[in-house]
C-alpha positions in Angstrom: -5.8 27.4 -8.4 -3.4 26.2 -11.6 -2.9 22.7 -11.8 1.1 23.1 -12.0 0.5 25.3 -8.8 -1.5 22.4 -6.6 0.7 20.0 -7.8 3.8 21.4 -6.4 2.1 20.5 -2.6 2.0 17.7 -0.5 -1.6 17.3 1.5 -0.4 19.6 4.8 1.2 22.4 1.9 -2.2 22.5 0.5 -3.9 22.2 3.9 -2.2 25.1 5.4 -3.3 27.4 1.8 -7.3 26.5 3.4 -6.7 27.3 6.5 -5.0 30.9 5.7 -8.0 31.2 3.5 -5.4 31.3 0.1 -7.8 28.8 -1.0 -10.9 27.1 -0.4 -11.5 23.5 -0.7 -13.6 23.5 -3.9 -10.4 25.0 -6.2 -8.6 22.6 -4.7 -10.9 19.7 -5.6 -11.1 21.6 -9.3 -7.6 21.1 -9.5 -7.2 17.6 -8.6 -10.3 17.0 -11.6 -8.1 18.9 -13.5 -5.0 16.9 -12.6 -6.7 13.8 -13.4 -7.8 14.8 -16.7 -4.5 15.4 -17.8 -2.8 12.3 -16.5 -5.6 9.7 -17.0 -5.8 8.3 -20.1 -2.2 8.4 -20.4 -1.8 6.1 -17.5 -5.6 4.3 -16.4 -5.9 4.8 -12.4 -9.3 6.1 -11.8 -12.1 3.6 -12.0 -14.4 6.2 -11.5 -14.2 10.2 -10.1 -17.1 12.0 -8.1 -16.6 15.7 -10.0 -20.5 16.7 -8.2 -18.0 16.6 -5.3 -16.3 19.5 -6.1 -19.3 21.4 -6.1 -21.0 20.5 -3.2 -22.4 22.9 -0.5 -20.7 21.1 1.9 -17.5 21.3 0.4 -16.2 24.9 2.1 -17.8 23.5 5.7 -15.7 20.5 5.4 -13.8 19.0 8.6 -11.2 21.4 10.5 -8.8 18.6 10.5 -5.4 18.3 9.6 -6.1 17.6 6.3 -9.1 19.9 5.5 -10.6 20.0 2.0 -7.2 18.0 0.8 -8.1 16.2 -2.2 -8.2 12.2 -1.5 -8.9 9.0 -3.5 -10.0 5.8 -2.5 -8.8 2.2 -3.6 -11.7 0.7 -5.2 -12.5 -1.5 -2.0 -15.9 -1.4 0.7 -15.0 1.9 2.1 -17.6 4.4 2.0 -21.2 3.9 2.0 -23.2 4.1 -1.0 -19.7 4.4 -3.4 -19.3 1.2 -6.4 -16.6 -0.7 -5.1 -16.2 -3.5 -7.7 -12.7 -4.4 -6.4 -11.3 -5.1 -9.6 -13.8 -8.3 -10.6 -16.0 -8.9 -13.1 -17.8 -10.8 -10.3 -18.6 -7.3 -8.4 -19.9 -5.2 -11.0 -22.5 -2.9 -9.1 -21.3 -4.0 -6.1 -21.6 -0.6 -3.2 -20.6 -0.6 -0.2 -23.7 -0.3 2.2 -21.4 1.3 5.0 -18.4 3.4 6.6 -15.4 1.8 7.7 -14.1 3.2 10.6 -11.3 4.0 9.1 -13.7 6.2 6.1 -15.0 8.3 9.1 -11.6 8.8 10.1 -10.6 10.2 6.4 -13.3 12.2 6.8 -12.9 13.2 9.5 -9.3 14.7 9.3 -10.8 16.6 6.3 -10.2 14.6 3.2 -12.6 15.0 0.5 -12.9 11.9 -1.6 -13.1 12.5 -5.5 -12.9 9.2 -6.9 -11.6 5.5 -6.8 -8.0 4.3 -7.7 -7.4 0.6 -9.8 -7.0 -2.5 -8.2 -5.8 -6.0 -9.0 -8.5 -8.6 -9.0 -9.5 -8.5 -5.3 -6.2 -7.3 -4.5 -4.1 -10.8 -5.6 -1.9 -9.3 -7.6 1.7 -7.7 -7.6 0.7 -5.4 -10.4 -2.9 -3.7 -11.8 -4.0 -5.0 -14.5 -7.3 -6.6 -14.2 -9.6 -8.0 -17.3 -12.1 -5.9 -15.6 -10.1 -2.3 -15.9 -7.5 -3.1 -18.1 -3.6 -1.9 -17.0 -2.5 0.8 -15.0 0.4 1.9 -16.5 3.7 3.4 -14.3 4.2 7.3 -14.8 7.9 6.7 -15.1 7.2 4.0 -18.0 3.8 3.6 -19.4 4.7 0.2 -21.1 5.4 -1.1 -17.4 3.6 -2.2 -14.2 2.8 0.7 -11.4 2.7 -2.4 -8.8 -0.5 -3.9 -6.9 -2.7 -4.6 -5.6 -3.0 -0.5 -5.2 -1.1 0.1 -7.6 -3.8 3.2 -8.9 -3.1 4.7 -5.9 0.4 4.9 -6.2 0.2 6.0 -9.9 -2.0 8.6 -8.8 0.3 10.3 -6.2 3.2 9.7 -8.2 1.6 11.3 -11.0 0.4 14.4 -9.1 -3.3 14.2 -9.0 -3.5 13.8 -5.4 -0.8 14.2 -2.6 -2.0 10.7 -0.9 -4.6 8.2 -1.5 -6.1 4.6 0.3 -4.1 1.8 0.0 -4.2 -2.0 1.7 -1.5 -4.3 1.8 -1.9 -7.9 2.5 1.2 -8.9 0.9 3.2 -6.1 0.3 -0.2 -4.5 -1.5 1.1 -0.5 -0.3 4.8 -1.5 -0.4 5.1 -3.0 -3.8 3.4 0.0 -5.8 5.1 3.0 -3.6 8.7 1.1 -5.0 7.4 0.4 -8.4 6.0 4.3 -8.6 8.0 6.5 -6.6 6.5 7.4 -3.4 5.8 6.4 -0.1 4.1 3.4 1.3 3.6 2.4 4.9 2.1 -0.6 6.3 1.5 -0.1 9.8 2.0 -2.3 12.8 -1.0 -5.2 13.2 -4.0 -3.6 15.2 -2.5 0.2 14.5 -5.9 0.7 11.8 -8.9 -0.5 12.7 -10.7 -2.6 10.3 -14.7 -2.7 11.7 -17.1 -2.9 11.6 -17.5 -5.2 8.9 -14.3 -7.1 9.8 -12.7 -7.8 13.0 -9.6 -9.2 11.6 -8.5 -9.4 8.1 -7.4 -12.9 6.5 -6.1 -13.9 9.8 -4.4 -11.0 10.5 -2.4 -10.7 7.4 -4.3 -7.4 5.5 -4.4 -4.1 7.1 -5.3 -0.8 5.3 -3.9 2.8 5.2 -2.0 4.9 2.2 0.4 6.1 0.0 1.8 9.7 0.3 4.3 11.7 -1.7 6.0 13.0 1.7 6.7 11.5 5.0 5.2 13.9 7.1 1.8 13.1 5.4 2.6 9.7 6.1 3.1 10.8 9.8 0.2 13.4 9.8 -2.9 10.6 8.4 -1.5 7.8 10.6 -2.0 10.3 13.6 -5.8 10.9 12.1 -7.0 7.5 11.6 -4.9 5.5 14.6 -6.2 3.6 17.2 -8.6 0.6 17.8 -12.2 1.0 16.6 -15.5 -0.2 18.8 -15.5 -3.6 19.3 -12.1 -4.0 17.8 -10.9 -7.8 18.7 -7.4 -6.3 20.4 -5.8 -2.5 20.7 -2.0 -2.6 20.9 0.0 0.4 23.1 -0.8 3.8 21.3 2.3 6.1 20.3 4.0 8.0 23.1 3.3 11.2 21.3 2.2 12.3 17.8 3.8 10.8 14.7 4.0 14.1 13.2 6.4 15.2 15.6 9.0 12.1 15.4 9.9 14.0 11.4 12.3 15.8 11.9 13.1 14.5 15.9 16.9 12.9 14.8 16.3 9.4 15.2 19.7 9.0 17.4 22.2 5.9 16.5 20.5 3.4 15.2 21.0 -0.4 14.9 20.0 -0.9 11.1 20.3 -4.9 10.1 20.2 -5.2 5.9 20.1 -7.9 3.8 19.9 -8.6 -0.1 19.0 -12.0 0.0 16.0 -13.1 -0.6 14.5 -15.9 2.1 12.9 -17.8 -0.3 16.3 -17.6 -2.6 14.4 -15.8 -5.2 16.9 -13.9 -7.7 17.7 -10.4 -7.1 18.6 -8.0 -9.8 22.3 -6.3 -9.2 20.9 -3.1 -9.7 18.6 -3.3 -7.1 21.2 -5.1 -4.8 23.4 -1.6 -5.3 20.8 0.7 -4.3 21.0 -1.5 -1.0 24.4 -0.6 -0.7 24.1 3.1 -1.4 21.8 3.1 1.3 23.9 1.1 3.9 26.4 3.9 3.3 24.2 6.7 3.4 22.6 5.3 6.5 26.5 4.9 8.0 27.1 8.4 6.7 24.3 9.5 8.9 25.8 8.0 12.1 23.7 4.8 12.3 25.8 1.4 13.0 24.9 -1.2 9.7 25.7 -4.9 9.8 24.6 -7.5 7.5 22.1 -9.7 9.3 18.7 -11.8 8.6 16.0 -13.4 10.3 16.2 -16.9 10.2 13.0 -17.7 7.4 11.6 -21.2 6.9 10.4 -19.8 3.4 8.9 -23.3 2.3 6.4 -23.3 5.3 5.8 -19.2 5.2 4.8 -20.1 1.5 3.0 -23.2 2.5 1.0 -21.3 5.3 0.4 -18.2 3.1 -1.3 -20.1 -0.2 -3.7 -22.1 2.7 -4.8 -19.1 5.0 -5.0 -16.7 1.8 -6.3 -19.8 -0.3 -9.4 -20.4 2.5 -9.9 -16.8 3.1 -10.4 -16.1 -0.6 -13.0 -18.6 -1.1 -15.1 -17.9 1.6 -14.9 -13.8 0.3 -16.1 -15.0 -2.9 -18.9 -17.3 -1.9 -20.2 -14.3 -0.3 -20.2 -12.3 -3.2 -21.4 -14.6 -5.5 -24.6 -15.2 -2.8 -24.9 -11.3 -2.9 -25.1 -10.6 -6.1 -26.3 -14.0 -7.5 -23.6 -14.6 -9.7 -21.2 -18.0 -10.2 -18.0 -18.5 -9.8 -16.8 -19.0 -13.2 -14.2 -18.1 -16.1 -17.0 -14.8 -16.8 -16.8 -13.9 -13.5 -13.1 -14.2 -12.2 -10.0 -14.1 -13.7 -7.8 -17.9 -14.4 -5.3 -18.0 -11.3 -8.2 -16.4 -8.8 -10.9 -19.5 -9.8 -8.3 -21.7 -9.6 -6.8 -20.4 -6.0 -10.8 -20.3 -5.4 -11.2 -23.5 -5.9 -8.3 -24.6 -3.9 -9.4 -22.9 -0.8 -12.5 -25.0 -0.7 -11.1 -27.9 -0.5 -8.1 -27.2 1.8 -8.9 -28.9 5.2 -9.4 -27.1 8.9 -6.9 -29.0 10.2 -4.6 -27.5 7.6 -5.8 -24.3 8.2 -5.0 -24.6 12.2 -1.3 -25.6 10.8 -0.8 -22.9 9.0 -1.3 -20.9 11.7 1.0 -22.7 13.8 3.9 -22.1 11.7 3.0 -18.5 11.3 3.0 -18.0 14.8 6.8 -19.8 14.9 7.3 -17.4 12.3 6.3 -14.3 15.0 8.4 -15.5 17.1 11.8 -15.8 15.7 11.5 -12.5 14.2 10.7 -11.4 17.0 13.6 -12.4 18.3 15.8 -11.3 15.5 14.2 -7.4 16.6 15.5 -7.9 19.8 19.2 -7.3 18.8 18.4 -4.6 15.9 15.7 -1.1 15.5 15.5 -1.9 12.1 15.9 -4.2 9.2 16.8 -2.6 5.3 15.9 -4.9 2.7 14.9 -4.1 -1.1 11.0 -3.4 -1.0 10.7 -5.6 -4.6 14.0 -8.0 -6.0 13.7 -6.3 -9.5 12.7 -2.9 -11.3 9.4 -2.6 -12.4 8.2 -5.4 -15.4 6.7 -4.9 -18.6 3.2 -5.2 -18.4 1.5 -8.6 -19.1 5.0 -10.7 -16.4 2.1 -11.3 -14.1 -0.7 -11.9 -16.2 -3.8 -13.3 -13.6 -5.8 -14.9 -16.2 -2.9 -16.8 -17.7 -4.5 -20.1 -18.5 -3.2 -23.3 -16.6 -1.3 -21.6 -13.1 -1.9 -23.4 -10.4 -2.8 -21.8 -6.5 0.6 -23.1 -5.6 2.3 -21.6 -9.0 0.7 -18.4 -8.7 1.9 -17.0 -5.1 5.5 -18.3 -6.2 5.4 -16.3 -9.4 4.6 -13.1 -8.1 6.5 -13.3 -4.9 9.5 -13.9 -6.5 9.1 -10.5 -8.0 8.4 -9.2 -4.1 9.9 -11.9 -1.9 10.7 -9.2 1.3 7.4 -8.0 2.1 5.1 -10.9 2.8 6.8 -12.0 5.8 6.1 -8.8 8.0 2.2 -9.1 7.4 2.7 -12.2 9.0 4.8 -11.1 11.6 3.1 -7.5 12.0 5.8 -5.6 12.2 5.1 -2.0 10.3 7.3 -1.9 6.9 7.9 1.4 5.4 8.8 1.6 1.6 11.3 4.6 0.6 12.1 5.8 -2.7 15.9 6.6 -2.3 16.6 5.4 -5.8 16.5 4.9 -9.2 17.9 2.7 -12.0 19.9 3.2 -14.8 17.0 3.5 -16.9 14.9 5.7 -14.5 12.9 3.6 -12.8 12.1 4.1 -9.1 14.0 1.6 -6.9 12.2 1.4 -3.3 13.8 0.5 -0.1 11.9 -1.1 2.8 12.6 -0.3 6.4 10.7 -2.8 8.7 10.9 -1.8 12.5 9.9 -3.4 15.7 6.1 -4.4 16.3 4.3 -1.1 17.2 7.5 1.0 16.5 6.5 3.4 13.4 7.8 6.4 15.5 11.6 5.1 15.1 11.0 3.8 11.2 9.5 7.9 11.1 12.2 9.6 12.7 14.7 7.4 9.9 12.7 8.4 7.2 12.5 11.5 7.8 16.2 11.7 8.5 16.6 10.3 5.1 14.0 12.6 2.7 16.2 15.0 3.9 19.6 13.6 3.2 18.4 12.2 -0.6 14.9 14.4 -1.1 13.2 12.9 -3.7 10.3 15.9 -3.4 11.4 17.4 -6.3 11.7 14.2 -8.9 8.7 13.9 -11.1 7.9 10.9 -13.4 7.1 11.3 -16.8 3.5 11.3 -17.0 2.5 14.0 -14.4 -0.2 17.2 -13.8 2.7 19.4 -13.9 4.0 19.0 -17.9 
């Protein structure tokens, strides 16, 4: 199979070629090598590939699942067992992971065949990828700009047309941010939708959960069907979907009650072109039937950004001093970049007490947005306040940030998408737009906790009134 050929698919196109036998699983994989050696040094978002893969015996018996012998990638995160996951730190080189996730089987299990690892900000605390371990990954729209983080590889891969969807893990806005800086799609489910086990019951206090970037929605619909659902032992399941995902694209969605708002909640500035691409989709949503009004939750952004930097402060210490025990290795300016020691070093010392109040406020949080849900299905916001930076805005090893500095200088680039790990509520990143300059423009559509089918049906309603299928960024397979 030609590259420009495989390229042109999204992960159930190239699915359905296995199954009618038009293909096996090993061209496929040759393609998606082939892909990557086009595209990668061009734009750095493979830490490593697996090209043994492609020529395994196992390959053409792999899994009859929805997604069988599709090409897949993996953010360079514990994942698989015995695959380098260095997570972006100098700290974790050799680091490998010495299990499955759950949510690994699951991939596997739907049929994905994993041929390599995607970039990642220094353990994932960053809004773009640029660590002093990897270097930048550069945007496929714009090499001399960010492709967005912390999985921001991921997105560059997809958008770039080496594979149709890779792993991604948002604790901030981690799958959000990089779908709007690159083009593509990026959904963070609902709280307790993925399981996380069995190394980790709940993820810095149930902030981080993991899934992917996809080109199309119904891949998006299609992998959250295959890997949903609690795992063994899992601390809580929430109320499964009433019936496949895949089938809400393309169900019409009905009238919906779509909230929106431009401003930020922590007042952070918003560039006007970004604000307009609101707009044009507040009139394309009204076009489409849906009733629009300008609303907000009510946001105490001083404690939200208080409680964040404590829990995420604490959280990322305590991850750290486990690696350094592992692998017998300090703490230090060798080890980790300038604004991770230095948030290191702030979550030892930050009290339990403090802790415990943190979570307090988040949980005040919870509730008023929860009551702000109550009179809307879903809330439109800009996924990030401005188009994608140069590379080097958000620059983790500049000397002398602060752990309080450092969350308000990156969040102001992504002040919307913080606030629904803390609430839970799944938040699905759209790219409906693009600047002036040609730069993708995302839009995030955050529904009601456990409601992905509604924030599905929308989207799906949408790719179909402004497709974006056919837009391709600069740097891609297909030349």
């Amino acid at each position: 199979m030609k590259v420009e050929e495989y390229a042109q698919y999204d992960g159930l196109g190239l699915a359905q070629l296995v199954s009618r036998g038009e293909v096996t699983p090993t061209e496929l994989a040759l393609a998606a090598l082939s892909a990557a050696e086009r595209v990668e040094p061009r734009i750095h978002c493979l830490v490593r590939s697996f090209p043994e893969r492609a020529h395994s015996p196992r390959m053409d018996l792999a899994s009859a699942g929805p997604f069988r012998g599709v090409p897949f990638l993996l953010k360079d995160f514990p994942l698989e067992k015995g695959t380098p996951c260095e997570m972006g730190s100098r700290l974790c080189r050799g680091l490998v992971s010495g299990q499955d996730s759950h949510l690994m089987e699951r991939f596997r299990a739907a049929g994905l065949v994993t041929l390599g690892c995607t970039t990642t900000a220094e353990l994932g605390f960053n809004v773009t990828t640029e660590s002093v371990l990897t270097g930048p990954t550069r945007n496929p729209w714009d090499t001399q700009r960010m492709a967005g983080g912390s999985s921001g590889g991921s997105a560059a891969a997809v958008a770039a047309g080496i594979v149709p969807m890779a792993h991604a893990s948002d604790t901030g806005g981690s799958i959000r941010i990089p779908a709007s800086c690159c083009g593509v799609v990026g959904l963070k489910p609902t709280r307790g939708r993925i399981p996380l086990g069995p190394g980790v019951g709940e993820s810095i206090s149930g902030l981080g959960i993991d899934f992917a970037i996809t080109r199309t929605v119904r891949d998006c619909a299609a992998l959250l069907d295959a890997v949903q659902g609690a795992g063994v032992g899992d601390p809580y399941v929430i109320a499964p979907p009433a019936r496949p995902y895949l089938q809400e694209v393309g169900t019409p969605p009905g009238q919906l009650n779509i909230a929106f708002t431009t401003r930020a909640w922590s007042g952070a500035p918003v560039d006007p072109e970004v604000s307009r691409a609101v707009e044009q989709t507040v009139a394309l949503c009204e076009s489409l039937g849906h009733r629009v009004r300008e609303a907000s939750p009510t946001v105490d952004a001083a404690g939200l950004m208080f409680a964040t930097v404590r829990l995420g402060s604490a959280h990322l210490a305590a991850a750290i001093d486990g690696l350094a025990g592992a692998l017998g290795r300090m703490p230090a300016e060798d080890t980790l970049e300038a604004t991770t020691l230095a948030t290191y070093r702030y979550g030892k010392a930050v009290p339990a007490t403090e802790l415990l109040g943190a979570q307090a406020l988040l949980n005040g949080l919870c509730r008023s947005v929860g009551g702000f849900f109550e009179g809307c299905d879903v809330l439109l916001t800009p996924t990030v306040a401005r188009v994608p930076q140069p590379l080097g805005t958000y620059d983790a090893n500049a000397p002398g940030i602060t752990a309080e500095q450092w969350p308000e200088h990156i969040f102001a680039f992504a002040p919307f998408t913080a606030l629904f790990n803390v609430t839970g509520n799944p938040a699905l990143s759209l790219p409906l737009h693009e600047s002036s300059g040609g730069l993708p423009i995302g839009m995030q559509f955050v529904g009601r906790y456990g409601a992905e089918a509604t924030l599905l049906r929308l989207a799906g309603q949408l790719e179909e009134a402004r497709p974006w299928r056919t837009r391709r960024p600069r740097v891609h397979a297909r030349p």
